[in-house]
Biopython code that builds the backbone (N, CA, C, O; Angstrom):
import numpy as np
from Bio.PDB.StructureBuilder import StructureBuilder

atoms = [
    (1, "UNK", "N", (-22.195, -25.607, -7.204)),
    (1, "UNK", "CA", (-21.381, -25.034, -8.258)),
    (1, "UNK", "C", (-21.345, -23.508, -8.157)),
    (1, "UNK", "O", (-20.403, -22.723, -8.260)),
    (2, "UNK", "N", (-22.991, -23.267, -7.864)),
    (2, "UNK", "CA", (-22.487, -21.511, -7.599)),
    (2, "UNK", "C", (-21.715, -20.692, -6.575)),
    (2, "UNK", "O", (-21.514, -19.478, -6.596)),
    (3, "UNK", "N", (-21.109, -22.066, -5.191)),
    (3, "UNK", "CA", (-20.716, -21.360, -3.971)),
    (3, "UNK", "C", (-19.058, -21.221, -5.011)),
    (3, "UNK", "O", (-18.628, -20.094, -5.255)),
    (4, "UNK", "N", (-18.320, -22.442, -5.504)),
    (4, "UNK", "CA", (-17.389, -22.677, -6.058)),
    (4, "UNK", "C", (-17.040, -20.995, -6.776)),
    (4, "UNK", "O", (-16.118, -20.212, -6.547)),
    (5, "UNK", "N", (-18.089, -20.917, -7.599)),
    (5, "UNK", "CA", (-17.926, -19.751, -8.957)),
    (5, "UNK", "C", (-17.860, -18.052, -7.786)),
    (5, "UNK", "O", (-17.044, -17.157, -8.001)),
    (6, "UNK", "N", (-18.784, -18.011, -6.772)),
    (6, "UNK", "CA", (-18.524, -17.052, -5.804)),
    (6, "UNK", "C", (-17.456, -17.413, -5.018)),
    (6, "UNK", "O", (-16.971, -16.383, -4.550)),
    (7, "UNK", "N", (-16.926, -18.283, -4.693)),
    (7, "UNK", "CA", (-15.867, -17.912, -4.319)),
    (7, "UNK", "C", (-14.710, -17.605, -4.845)),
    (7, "UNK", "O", (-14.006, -16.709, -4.379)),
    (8, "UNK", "N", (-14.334, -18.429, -6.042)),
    (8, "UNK", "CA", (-13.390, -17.741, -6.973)),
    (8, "UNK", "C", (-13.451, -16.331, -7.582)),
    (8, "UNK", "O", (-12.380, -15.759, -7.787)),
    (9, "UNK", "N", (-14.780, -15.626, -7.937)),
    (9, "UNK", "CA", (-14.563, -14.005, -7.951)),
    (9, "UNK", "C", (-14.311, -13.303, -6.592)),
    (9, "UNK", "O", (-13.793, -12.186, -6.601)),
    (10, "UNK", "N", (-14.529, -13.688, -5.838)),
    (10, "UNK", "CA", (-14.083, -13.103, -4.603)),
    (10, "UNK", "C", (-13.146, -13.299, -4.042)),
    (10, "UNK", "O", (-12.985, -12.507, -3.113)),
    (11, "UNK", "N", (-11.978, -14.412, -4.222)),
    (11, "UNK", "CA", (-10.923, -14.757, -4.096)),
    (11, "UNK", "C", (-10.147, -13.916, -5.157)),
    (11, "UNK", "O", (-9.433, -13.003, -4.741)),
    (12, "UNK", "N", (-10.240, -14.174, -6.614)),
    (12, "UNK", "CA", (-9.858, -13.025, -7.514)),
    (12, "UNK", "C", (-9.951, -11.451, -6.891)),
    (12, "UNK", "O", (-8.998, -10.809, -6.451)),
    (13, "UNK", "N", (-10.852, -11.167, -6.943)),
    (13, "UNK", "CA", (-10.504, -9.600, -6.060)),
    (13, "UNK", "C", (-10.134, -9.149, -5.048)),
    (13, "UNK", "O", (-9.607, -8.037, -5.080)),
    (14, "UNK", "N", (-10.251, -9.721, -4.019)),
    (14, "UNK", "CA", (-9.125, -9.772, -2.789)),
    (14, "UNK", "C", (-7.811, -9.713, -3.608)),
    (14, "UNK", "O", (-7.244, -8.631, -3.760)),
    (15, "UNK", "N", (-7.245, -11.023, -4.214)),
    (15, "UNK", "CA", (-5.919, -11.219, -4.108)),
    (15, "UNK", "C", (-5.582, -9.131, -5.238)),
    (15, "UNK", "O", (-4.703, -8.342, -4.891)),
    (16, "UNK", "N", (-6.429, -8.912, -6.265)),
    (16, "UNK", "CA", (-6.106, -8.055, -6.822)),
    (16, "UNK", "C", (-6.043, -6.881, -6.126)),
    (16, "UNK", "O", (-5.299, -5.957, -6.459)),
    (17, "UNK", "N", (-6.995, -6.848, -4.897)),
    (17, "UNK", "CA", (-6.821, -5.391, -4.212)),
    (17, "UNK", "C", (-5.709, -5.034, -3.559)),
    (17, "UNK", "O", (-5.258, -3.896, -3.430)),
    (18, "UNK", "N", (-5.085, -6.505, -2.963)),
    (18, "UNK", "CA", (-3.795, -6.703, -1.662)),
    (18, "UNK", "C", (-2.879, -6.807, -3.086)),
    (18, "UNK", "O", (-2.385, -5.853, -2.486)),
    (19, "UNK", "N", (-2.415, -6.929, -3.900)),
    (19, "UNK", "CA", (-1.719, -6.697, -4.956)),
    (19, "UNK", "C", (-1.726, -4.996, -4.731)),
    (19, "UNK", "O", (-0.828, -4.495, -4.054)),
    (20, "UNK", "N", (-2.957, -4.015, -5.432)),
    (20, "UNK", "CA", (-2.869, -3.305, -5.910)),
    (20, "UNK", "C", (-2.013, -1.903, -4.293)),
    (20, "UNK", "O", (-1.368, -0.856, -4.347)),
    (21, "UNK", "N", (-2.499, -2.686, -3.265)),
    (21, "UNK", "CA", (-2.085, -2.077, -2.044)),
    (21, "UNK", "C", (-0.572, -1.936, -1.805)),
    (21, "UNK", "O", (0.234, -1.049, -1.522)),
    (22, "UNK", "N", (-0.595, -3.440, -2.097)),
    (22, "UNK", "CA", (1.166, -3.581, -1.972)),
    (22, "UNK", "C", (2.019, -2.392, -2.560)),
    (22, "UNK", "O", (2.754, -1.679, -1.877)),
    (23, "UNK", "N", (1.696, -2.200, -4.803)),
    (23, "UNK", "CA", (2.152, -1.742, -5.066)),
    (23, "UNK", "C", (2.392, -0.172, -4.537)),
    (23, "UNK", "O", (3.486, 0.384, -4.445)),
    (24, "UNK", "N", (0.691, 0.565, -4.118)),
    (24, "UNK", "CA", (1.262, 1.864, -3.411)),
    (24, "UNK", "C", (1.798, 1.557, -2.166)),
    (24, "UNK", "O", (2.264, 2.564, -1.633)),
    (25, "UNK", "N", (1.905, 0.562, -1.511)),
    (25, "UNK", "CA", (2.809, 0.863, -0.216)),
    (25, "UNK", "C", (3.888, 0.798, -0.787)),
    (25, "UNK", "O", (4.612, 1.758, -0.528)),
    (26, "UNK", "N", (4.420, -0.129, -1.642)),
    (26, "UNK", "CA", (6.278, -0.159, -2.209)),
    (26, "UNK", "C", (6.749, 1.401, -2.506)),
    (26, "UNK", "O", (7.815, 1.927, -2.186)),
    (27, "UNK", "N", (5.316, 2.143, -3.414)),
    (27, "UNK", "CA", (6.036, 2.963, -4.030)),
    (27, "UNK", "C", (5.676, 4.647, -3.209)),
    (27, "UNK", "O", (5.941, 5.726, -3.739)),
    (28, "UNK", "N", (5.097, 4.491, -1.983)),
    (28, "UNK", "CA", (5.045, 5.332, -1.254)),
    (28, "UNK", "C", (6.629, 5.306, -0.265)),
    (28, "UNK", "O", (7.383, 6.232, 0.034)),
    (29, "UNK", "N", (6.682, 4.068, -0.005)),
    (29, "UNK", "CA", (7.932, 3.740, 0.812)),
    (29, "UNK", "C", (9.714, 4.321, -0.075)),
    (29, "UNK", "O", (10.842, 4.576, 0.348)),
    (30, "UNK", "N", (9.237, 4.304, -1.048)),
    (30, "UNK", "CA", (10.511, 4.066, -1.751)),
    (30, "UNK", "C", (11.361, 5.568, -1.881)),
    (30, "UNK", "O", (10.900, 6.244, -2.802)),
    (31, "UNK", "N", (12.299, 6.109, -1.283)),
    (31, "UNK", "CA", (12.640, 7.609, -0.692)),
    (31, "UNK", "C", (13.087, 8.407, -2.476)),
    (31, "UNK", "O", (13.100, 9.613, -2.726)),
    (32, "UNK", "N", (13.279, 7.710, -3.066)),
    (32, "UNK", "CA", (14.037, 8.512, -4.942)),
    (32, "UNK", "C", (13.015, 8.287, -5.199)),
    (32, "UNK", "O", (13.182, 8.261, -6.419)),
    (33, "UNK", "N", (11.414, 7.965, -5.001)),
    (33, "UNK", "CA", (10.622, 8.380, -5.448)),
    (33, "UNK", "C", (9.990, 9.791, -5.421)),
    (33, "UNK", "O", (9.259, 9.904, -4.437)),
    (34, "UNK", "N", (10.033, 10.754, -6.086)),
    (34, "UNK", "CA", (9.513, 12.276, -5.868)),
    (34, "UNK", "C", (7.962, 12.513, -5.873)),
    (34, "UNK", "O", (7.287, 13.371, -5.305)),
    (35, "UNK", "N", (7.475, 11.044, -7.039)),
    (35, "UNK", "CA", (5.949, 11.551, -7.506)),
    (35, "UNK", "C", (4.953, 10.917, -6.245)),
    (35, "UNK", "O", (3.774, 11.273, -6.234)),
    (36, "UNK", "N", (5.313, 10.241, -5.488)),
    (36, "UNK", "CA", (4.607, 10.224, -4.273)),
    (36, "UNK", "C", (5.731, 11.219, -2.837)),
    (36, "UNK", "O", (6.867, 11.196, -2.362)),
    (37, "UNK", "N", (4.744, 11.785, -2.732)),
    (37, "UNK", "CA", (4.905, 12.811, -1.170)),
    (37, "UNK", "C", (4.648, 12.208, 0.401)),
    (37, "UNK", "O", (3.745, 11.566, 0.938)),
    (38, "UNK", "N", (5.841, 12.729, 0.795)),
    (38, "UNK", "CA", (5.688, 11.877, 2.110)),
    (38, "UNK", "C", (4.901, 12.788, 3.339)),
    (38, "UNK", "O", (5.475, 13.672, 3.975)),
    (39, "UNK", "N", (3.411, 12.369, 3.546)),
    (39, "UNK", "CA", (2.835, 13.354, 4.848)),
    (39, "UNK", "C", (4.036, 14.098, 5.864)),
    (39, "UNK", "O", (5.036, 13.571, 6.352)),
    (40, "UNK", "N", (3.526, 15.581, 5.995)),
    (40, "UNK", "CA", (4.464, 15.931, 7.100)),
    (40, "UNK", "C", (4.369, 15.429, 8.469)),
    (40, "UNK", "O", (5.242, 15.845, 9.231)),
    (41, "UNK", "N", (3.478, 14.607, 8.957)),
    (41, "UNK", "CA", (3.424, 13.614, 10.238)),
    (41, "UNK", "C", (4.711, 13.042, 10.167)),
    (41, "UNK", "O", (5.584, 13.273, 11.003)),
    (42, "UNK", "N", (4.869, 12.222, 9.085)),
    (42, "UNK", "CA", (5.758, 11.415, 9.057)),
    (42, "UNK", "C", (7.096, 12.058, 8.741)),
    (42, "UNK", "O", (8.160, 11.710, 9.252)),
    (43, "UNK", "N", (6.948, 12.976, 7.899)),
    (43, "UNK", "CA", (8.883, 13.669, 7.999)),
    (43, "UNK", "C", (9.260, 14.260, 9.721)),
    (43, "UNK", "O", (10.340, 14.043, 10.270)),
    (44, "UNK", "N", (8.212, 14.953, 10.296)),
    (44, "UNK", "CA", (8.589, 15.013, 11.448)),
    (44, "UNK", "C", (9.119, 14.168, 12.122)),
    (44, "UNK", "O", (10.185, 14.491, 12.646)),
    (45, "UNK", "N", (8.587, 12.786, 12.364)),
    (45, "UNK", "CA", (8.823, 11.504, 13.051)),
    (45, "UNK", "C", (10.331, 11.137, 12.492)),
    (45, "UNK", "O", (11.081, 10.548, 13.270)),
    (46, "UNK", "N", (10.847, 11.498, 11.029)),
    (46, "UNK", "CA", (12.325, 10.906, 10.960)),
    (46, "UNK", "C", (12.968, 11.567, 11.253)),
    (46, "UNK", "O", (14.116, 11.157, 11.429)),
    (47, "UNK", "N", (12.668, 13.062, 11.509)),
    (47, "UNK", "CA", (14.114, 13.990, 11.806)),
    (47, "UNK", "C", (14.766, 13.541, 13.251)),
    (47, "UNK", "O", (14.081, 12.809, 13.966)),
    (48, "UNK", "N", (15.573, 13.799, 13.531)),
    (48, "UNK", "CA", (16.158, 13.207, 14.832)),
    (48, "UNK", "C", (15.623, 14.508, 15.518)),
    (48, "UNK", "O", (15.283, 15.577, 15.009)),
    (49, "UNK", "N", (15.647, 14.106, 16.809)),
    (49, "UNK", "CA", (14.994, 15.228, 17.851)),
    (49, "UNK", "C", (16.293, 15.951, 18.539)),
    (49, "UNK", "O", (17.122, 15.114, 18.896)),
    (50, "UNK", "N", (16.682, 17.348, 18.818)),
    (50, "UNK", "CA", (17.480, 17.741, 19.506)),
    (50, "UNK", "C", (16.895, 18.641, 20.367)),
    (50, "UNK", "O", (16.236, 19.642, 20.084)),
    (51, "UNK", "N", (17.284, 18.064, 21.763)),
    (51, "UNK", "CA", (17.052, 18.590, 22.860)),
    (51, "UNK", "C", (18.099, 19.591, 23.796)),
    (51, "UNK", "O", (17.718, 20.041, 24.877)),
]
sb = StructureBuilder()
sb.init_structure("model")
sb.init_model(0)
sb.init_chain("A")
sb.init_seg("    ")
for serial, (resi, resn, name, xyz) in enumerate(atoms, 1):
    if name == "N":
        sb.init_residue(resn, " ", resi, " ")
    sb.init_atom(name, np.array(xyz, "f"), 0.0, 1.0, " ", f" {name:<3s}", serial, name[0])
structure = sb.get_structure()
């Protein structure tokens, strides 16, 4: 009974962390978002390159 009860809190928090991940990846991804900032690694990488 106690493997049952450990695994359901630990199943519960997984699923809540990959939830809570998701939401900052959606809302890092999302470009009309202003209140998350996009690293300058990555604005470099979208500008088109002219050679």
């Amino acid at each position: 009974m106690k493997f049952l009860k450990d695994f359901i809190v630990i199943a519960f928090s997984v699923f809540i962390v990959v939830k809570v991940l998701n939401k900052m990846k959606k809302k890092a991804e999302d470009p009309k978002n202003k209140e998350v900032s996009t690293p300058k690694n990555i604005e470099l990488m979208n500008k088109p390159m002219n050679f």
